[in-house]
C-alpha positions, 0 to 999 in steps of 0.5 A: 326408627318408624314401625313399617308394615306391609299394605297388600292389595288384590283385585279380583276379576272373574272371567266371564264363563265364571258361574255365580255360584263359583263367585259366591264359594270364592267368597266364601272361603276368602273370609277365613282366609286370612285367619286359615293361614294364621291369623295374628299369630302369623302376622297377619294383623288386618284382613278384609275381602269383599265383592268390589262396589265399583265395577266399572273395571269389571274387578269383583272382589277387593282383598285388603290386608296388612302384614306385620312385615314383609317376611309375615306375607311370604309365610302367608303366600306359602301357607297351603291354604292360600296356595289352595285358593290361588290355584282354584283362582288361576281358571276362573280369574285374572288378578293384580296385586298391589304391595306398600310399605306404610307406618304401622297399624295400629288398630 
């Protein structure tokens, strides 16, 4: 049986009375998001989140990160701390999520 894992993808699209200086603590605190909510131990085994090189579609930040199943990804969406950043998130932006199972990460 093939190892699946769970690709998760969010865009992020400030609205435009959105302060530089929010951008920039949104940012921030992404960094560590994904080891605040565990990190390896919870199944979180891949997690980058950078400012969007392409803003023709205005979406400026990009959230990549592979879980190690679909069950490690609800723990991670009901931890507090990602609960936290999702309501400082839902005043100040709009965002889609993209979820795909995909053969395992190895890295």
């Amino acid at each position: 049986m093939m190892m699946m894992n769970l690709w998760h993808t969010v865009l992020i699209s400030f609205r435009p009375d959105t302060p530089q200086s929010v951008w920039q603590e949104v940012f921030n605190r992404y960094q560590t998001l994904g080891e605040d909510c565990g990190g390896k131990k919870a199944g979180i085994l891949f997690w980058k989140v950078d400012y969007n090189l392409d803003l023709r579609k205005n979406v400026h930040l990009v959230e990549i990160a592979i879980f190690q199943n679909d069950a490690a990804l609800q723990v991670f969406r009901n931890h507090p701390k990602h609960e936290a950043m999702s309501d400082t998130l839902k005043d100040i932006a709009d965002w889609w999520v993209g979820d795909i199972h995909c053969l395992a990460y190895k890295p």
